[in-house]
C-alpha positions as CSV (number, residue, x, y, z in Angstrom):
1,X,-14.5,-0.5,-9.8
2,X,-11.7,-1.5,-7.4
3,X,-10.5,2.0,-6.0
4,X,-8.5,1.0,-2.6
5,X,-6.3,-1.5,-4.8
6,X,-3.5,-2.4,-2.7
7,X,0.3,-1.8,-3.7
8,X,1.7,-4.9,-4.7
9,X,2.9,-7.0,-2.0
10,X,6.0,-7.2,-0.1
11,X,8.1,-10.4,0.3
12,X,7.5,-12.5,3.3
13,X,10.1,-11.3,6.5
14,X,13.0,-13.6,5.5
15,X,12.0,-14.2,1.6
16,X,14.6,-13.3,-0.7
17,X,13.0,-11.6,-3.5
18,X,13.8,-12.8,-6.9
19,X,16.1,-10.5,-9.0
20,X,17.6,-10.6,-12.3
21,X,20.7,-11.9,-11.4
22,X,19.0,-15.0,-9.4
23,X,17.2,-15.9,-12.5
24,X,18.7,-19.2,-14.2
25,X,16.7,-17.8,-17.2
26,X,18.7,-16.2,-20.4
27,X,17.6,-12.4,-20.6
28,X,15.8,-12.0,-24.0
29,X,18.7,-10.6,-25.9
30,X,21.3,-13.5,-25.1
31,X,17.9,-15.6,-26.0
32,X,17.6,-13.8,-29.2
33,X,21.2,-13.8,-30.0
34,X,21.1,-17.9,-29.6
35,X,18.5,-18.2,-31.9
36,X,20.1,-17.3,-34.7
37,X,16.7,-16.2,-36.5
38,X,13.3,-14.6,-35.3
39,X,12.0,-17.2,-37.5
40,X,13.2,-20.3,-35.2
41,X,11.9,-18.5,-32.2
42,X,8.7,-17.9,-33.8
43,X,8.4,-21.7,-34.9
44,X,9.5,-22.7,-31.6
45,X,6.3,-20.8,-30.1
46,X,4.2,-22.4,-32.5
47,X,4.8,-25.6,-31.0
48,X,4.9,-24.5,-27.7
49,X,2.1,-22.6,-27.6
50,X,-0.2,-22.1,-24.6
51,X,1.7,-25.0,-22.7
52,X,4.5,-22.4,-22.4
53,X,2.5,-20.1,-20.3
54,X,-0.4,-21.9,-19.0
55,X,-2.3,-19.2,-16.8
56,X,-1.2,-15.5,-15.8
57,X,1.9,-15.2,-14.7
58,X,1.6,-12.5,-12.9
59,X,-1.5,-13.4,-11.0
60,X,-0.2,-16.9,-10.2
61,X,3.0,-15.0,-8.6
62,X,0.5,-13.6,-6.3
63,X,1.3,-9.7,-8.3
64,X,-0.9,-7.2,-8.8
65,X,-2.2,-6.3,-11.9
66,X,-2.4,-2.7,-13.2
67,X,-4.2,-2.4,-16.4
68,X,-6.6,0.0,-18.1
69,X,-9.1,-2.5,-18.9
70,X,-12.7,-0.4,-18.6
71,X,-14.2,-0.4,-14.7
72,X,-17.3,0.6,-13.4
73,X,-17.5,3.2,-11.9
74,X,-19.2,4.3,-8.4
75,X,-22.4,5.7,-10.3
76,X,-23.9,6.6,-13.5
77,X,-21.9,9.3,-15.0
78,X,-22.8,12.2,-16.9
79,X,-20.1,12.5,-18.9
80,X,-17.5,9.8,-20.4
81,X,-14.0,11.7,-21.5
82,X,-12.6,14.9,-20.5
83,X,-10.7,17.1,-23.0
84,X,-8.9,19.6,-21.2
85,X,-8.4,23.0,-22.9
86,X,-4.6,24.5,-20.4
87,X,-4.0,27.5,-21.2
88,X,-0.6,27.5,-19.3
89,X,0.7,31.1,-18.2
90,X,-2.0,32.3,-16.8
91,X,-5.0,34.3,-18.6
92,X,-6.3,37.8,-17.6
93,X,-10.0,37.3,-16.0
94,X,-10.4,41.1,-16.1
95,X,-9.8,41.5,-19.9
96,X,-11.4,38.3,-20.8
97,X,-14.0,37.0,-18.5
98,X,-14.6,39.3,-15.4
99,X,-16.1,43.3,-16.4
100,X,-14.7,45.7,-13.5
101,X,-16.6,49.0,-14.2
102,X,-14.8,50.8,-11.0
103,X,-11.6,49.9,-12.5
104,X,-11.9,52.7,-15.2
105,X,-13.4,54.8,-12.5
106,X,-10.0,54.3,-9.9
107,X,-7.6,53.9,-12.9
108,X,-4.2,54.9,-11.3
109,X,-5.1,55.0,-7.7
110,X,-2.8,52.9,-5.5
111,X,-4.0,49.8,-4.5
112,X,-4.5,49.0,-0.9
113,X,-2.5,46.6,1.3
114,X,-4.5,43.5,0.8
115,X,-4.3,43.5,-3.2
116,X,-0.7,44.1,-2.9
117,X,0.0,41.3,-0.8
118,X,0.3,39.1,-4.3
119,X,2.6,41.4,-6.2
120,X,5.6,39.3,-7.3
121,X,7.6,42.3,-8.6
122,X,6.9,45.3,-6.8
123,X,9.0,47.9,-7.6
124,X,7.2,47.8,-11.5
125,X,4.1,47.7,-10.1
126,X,1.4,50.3,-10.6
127,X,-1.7,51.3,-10.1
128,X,-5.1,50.2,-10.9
129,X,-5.1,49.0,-14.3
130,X,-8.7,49.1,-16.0
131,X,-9.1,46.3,-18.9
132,X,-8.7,48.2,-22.6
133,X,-11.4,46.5,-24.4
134,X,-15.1,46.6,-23.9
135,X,-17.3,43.2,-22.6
136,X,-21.2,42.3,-24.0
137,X,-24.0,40.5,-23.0
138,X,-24.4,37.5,-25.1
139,X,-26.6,34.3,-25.8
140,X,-30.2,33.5,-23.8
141,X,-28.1,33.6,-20.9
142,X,-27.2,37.6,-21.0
143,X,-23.4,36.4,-20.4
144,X,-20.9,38.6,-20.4
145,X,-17.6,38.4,-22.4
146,X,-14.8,40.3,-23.6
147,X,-14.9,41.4,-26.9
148,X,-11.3,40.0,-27.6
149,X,-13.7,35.9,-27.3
150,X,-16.0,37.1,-30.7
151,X,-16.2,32.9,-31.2
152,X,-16.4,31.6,-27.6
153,X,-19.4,34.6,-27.2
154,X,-21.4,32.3,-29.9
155,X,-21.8,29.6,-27.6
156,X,-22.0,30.7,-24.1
157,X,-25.4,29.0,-23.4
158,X,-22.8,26.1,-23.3
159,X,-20.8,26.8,-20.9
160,X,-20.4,27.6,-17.2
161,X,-18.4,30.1,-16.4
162,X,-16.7,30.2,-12.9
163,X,-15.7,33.8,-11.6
164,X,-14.3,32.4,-8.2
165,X,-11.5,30.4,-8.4
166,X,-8.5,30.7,-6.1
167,X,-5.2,28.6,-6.4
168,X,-2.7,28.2,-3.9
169,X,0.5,29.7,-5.6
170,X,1.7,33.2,-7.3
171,X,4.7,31.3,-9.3
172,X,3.7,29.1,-12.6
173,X,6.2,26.1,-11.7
174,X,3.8,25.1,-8.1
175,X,0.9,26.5,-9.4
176,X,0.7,24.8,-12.9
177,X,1.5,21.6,-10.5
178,X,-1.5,22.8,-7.9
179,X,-3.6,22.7,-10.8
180,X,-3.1,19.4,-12.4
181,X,-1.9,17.4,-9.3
182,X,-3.4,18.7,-6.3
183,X,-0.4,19.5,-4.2
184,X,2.0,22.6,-5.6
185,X,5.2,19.8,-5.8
186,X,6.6,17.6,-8.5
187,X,6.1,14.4,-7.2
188,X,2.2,13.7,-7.3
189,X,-0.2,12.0,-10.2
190,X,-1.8,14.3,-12.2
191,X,-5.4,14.5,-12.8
192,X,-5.0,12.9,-16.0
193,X,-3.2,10.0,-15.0
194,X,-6.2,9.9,-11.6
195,X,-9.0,9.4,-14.4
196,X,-7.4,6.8,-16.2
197,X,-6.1,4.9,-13.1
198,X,-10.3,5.2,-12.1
199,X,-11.9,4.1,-15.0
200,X,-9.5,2.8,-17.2
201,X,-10.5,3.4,-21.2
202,X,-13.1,2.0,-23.5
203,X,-10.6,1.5,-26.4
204,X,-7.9,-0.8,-25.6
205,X,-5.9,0.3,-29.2
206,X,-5.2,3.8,-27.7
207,X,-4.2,5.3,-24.2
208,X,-6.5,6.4,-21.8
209,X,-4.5,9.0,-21.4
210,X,-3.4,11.7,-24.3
211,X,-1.5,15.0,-24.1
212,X,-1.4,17.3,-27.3
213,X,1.3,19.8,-26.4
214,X,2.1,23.0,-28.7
215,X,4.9,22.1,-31.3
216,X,6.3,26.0,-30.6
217,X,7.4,24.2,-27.3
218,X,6.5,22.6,-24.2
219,X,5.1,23.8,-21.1
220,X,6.5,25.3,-18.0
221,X,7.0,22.1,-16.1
222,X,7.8,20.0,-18.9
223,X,6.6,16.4,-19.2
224,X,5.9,16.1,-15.5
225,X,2.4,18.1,-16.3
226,X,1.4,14.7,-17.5
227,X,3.1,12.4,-14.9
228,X,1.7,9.2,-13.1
229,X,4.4,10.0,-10.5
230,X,3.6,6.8,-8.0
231,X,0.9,5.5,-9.5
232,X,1.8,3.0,-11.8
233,X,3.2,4.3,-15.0
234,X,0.5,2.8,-17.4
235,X,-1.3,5.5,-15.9
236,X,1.0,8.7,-17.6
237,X,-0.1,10.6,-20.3
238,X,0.9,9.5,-23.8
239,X,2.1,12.5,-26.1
240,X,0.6,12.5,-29.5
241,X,2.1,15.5,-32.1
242,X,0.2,18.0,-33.9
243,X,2.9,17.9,-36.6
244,X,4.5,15.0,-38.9
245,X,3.1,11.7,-37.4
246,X,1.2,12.0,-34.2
247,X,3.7,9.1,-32.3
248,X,7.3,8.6,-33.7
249,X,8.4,5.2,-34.9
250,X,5.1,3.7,-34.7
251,X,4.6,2.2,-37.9
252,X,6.0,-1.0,-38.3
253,X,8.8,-2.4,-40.8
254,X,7.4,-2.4,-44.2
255,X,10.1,-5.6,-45.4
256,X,8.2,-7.7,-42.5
257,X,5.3,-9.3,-44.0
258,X,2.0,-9.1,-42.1
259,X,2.1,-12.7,-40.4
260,X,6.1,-12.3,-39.3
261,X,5.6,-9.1,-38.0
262,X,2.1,-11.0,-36.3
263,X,4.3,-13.6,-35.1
264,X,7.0,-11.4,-33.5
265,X,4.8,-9.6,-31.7
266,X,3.3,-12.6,-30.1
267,X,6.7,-14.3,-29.4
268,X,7.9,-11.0,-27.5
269,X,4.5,-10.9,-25.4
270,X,5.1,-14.0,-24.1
271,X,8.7,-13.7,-23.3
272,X,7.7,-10.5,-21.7
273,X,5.1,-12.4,-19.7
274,X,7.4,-14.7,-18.2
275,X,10.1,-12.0,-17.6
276,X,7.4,-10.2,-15.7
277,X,6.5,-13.2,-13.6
278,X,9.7,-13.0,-11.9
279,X,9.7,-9.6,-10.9
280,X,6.1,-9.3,-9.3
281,X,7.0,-6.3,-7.5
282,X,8.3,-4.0,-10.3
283,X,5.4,-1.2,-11.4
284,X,7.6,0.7,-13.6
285,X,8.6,-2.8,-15.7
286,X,4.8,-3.5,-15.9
287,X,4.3,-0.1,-17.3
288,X,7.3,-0.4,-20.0
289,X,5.5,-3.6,-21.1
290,X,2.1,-2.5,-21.2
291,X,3.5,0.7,-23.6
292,X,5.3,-1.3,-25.3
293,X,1.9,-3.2,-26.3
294,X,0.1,-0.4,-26.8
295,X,2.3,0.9,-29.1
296,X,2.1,-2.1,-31.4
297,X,-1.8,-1.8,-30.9
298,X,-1.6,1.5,-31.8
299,X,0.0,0.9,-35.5
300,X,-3.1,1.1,-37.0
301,X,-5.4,2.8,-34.6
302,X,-3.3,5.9,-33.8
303,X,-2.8,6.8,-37.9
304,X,-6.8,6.2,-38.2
305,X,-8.0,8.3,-35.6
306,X,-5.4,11.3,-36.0
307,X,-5.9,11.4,-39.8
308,X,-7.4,14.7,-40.6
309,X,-7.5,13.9,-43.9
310,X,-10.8,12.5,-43.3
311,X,-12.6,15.3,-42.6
312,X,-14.7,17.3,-44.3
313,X,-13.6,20.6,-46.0
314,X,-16.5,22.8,-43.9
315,X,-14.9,21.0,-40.7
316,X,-11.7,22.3,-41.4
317,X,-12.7,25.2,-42.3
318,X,-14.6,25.2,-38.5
319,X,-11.4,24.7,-37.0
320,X,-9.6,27.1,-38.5
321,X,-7.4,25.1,-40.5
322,X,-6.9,27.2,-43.0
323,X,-5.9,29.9,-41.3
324,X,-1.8,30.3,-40.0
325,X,-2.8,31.8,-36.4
326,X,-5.3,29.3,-35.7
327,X,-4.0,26.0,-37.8
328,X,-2.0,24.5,-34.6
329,X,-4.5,25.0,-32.1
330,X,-7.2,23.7,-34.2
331,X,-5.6,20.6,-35.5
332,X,-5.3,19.8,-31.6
333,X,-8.8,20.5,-30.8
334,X,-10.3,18.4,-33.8
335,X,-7.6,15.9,-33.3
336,X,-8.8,15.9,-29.1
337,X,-12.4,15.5,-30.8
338,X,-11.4,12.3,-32.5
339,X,-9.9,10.5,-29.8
340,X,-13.4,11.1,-27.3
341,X,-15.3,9.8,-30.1
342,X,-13.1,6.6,-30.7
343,X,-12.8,6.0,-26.6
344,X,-9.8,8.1,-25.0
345,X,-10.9,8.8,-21.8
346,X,-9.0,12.0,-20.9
347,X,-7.2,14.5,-23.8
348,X,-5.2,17.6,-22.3
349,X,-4.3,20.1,-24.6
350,X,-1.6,22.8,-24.0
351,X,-0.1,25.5,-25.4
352,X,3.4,27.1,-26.5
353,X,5.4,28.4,-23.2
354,X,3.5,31.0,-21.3
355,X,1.2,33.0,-23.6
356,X,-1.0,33.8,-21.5
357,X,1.7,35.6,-19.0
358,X,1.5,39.2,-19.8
359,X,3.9,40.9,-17.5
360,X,3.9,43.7,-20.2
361,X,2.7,44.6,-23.4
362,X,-0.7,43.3,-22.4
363,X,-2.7,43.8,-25.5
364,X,-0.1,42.5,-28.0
365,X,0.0,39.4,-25.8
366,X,-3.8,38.8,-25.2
367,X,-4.3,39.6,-28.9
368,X,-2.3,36.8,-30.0
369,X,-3.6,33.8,-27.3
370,X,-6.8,34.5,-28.1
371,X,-6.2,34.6,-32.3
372,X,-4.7,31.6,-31.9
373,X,-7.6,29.9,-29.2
374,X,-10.5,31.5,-29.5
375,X,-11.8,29.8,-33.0
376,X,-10.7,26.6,-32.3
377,X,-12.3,26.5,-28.9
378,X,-15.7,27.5,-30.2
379,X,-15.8,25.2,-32.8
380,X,-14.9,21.9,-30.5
381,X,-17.8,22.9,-28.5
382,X,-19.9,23.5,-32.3
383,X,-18.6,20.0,-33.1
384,X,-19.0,18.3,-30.3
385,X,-22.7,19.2,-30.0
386,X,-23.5,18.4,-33.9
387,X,-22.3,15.3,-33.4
388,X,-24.2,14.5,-30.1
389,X,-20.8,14.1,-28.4
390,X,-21.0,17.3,-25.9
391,X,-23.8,15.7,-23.7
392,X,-20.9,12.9,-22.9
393,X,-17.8,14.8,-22.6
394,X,-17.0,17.1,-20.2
395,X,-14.6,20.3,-21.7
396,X,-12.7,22.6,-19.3
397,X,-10.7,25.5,-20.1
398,X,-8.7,27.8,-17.5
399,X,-5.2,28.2,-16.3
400,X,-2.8,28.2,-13.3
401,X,-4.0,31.3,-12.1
402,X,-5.3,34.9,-13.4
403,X,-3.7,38.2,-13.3
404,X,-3.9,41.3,-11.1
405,X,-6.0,44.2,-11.8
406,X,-2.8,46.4,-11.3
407,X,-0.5,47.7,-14.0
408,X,2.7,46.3,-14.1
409,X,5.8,48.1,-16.3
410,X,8.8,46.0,-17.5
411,X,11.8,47.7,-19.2
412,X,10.3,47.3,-22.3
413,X,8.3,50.8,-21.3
414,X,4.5,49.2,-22.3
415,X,2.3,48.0,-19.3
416,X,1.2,44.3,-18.3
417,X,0.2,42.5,-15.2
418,X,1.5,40.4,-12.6
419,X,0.2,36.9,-11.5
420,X,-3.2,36.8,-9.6
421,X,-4.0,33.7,-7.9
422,X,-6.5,34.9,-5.2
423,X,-9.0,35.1,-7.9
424,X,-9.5,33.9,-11.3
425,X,-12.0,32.3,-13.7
426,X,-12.1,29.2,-15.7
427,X,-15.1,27.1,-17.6
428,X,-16.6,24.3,-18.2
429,X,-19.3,22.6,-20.9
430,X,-21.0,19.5,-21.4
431,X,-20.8,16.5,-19.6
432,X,-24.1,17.6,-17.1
433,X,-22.9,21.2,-17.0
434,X,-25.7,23.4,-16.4
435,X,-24.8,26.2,-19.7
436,X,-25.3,29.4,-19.4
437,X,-24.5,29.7,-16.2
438,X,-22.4,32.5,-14.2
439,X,-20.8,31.2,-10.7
440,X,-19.1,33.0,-8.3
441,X,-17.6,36.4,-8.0
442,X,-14.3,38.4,-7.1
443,X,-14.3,41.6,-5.8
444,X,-15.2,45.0,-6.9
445,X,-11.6,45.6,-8.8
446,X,-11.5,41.7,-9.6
447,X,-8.5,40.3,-7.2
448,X,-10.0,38.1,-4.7
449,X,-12.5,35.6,-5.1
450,X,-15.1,36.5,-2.4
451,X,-18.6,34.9,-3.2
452,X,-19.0,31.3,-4.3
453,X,-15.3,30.1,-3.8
454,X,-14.3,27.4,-6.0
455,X,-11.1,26.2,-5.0
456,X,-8.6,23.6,-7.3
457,X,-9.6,20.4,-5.2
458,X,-13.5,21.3,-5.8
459,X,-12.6,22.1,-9.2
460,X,-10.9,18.2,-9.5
461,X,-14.0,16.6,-7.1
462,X,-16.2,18.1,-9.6
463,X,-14.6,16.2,-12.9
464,X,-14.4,13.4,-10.8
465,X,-18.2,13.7,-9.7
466,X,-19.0,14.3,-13.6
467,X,-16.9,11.0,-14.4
468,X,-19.1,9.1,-12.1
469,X,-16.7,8.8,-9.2
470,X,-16.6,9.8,-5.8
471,X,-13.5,11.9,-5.1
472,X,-13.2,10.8,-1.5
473,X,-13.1,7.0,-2.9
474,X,-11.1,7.1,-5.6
475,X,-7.9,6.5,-3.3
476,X,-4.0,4.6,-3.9
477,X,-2.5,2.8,-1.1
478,X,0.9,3.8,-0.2
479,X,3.2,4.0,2.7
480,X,0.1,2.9,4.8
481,X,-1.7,6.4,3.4
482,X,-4.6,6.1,1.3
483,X,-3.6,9.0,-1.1
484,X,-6.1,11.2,-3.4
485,X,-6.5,13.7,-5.8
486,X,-8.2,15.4,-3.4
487,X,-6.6,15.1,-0.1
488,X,-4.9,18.3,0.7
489,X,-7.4,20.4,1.7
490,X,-11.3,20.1,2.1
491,X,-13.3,19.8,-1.5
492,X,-16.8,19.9,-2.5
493,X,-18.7,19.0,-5.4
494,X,-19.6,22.6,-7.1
495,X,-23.1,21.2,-7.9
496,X,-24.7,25.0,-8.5
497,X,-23.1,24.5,-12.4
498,X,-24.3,20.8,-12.9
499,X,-27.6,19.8,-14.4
């Protein structure tokens, strides 16, 4: 795998660089409208043919190529996709994930100076707030969950669980960009768009890249979660829908018969070709192109692989299908299920808004993300290991950041808590993840990560590592910088969850 590609290159000092208007070319619309019918340009092809466009044209301009043919990459991997489970807003590692006993014992005390340093709002802030609901030991492992994850609890010997994260942000806008870009700005690739740029996918139908967002509504941050930002954009993530079909417009005309519509599609690649040729230098008009293609590929290989309708009854069931809270979720975890197995190197799902941020009304709130999560989570990971698929793909779950162990009272009268990025817990399964395993530790009321710290860029070398690539090679050339993932701050490999 090439991973220090160069940028395409600049003209020669003194070359003027071909635009649109130097070209003595027609543009493909005045072409189109000369033609009269697609049916003389398609005969005109035809005769043509290959003599047309003999070789590449965008190597024989001296270009470079971005494409998401399969590469090799820097070792064996142990896993071959990623579906990321974001849960955007930011869930409570104290009710879910992280027991504090002394929290009941110092309910109400004022916190000290330290744990107040990360209060956003502190005129509604309280004091210590222990977590309502009661944690068990579960599985071989003895791990211990909330009693709010009943499904999740069933497969713990699957996962690792992470106690000792730390982000870099206590608002969602930089931290939910911290989290999936490495830098708490807008304007960097996401990790998503850093796989696929790496290794490229193993089904040339479908993106490498696929984001199933909530149909309730998108995101803090928007589209830019998924971004390719400077990388080229045949690197974004591609939104497929939960709802109606997955990608709008995708099916083709149904008056065009099969060999016209064949013919059409061929014509238009090779005008594209030569249009590209003249512009060597334009990433973002490579990109449009190479969706454009895709899309057309993806007539028939988008409806196969996002028709539930193949599925069994008792996998349905599994998913929660059947049920109205857990329906959406599910469909998007089976649906992430079926792209891993047909090639899609990297699936992010994300829910509606911010959930997970439970400024007040704390147990109406946690209630409802985890009724609508919880199933559907457990039975990806059931799924994924029936089907022999969990050894190869590597699941996470987790959030921007956590939530303070303090109680935090909105107008609405009914208690909550405020952002907690000093300390938090996400997890991990398959894909050479040692299950069953607890990592790390925050303190004694559960605010700061203090033993084992994991911070983002580990948490991003570590998918890398699991994807077979070394973080600290996997590297763009731009402005004369070699940029990464991974390049803000130090990062590590956590190796203590991995096989």
């Amino acid at each position: 795998m090439v991973v220090r590609r160069q940028s395409p290159p600049k003209p020669e000092h003194g070359m003027k660089q071909t635009s649109p208007t130097d070209s003595p070319r027609l543009s493909r619309r005045e072409w189109f409208a000369r033609s009269g019918s697609l049916l003389y340009g398609t005969a005109l092809a035809s005769i043509l043919g290959k003599e047309l466009f003999p070789t590449d044209p965008l190597l024989a301009s001296g270009g470079q190529s971005y494409d998401l043919r399969p590469r090799t990459p820097h070792f064996d991997p142990k896993a071959k996709a990623v579906i990321h489970l974001f849960m955007n807003g930011g869930p409570s590692q104290v009710d879910l994930f992280d027991p504090k006993p002394l929290l009941r014992k110092y309910a109400g005390t004022v916190p000290n100076r330290d744990l107040t340093s990360d209060i956003t709002s502190p005129t509604q802030s309280g004091g210590l707030l222990p977590s309502p609901y009661s944690f068990s030991r579960h599985g071989q492992s003895g791990m211990e969950l909330s009693e709010l994850l009943p499904h999740l609890a069933t497969r713990v010997d699957d996962i690792a669980l992470i106690r000792s994260m730390y982000g870099a942000h206590f608002n969602h806008e930089p931290a939910i960009f911290f989290m999936q870009t490495g830098r708490t700005v807008a304007t960097r690739p996401s990790v998503g768009a850093w796989v696929a740029y790496g290794l490229g996918t193993e089904n040339r139908n479908l993106p490498a890249y696929v984001v199933l967002d909530d149909p309730k509504g998108l995101p803090v941050n928007g589209i830019a979660n998924w971004q390719s930002a400077w990388l080229p954009p045949v690197y974004q993530g591609t939104r497929f829908r939960a709802e109606g079909p997955p990608v709008l417009n995708l099916d083709p005309r149904p008056e065009w018969p099969a060999p016209l519509a064949k013919a059409q599609r061929s014509l238009l690649h090779d005008l594209d070709r030569a249009h590209r040729r003249e512009r060597p230098h334009e990433s973002y008009l490579e990109g449009r192109i190479a969706s454009y293609e895709l899309a057309a590929r993806m007539q028939l290989a988008a409806s196969d692989a996002l028709d539930l309708s193949k599925e069994t009854d008792k996998t349905r069931e599994m998913y929660g299908l059947n049920r109205e809270e857990t329906a959406s979720y599910g469909r998007r975890c089976l649906m992430a299920r079926r792209l891993v197995e047909r090639g899609v190197r990297f699936v992010q799902l994300y829910i509606e808004s911010q959930i997970w941020d439970a400024h007040s009304d704390l147990d109406k709130m946690l209630r409802y993300s985890c009724g609508k999560t919880d199933l559907p989570v457990a039975a990806l990971l059931t799924d994924l290991k029936q089907r022999g698929l969990l050894d190869s793909t590597l699941v996470v779950w987790g959030g921007e950041f956590g939530r303070l162990p303090l109680s935090q009272t909105q107008a609405s009268g009914v208690s909550g808590r405020d952002h907690g990025p000093s300390g938090f817990s996400v997890w991990m399964a398959g894909g050479g993840v040692q299950g069953g395993t607890t990592y790390g530790a925050t303190d004694e009321f559960g605010h700061k990560a203090v033993e084992n710290r994991v911070s983002v860029h580990d948490f991003h070398a570590t998918i890398l590592h699991q994807l077979g690539m070394n973080f600290r090679d996997l590297a763009y050339e731009r402005h004369g910088l070699h940029e990464r993932l991974t390049d803000q701050f130090p990062a590590r490999v956590v190796s203590e969850v991995l096989v």
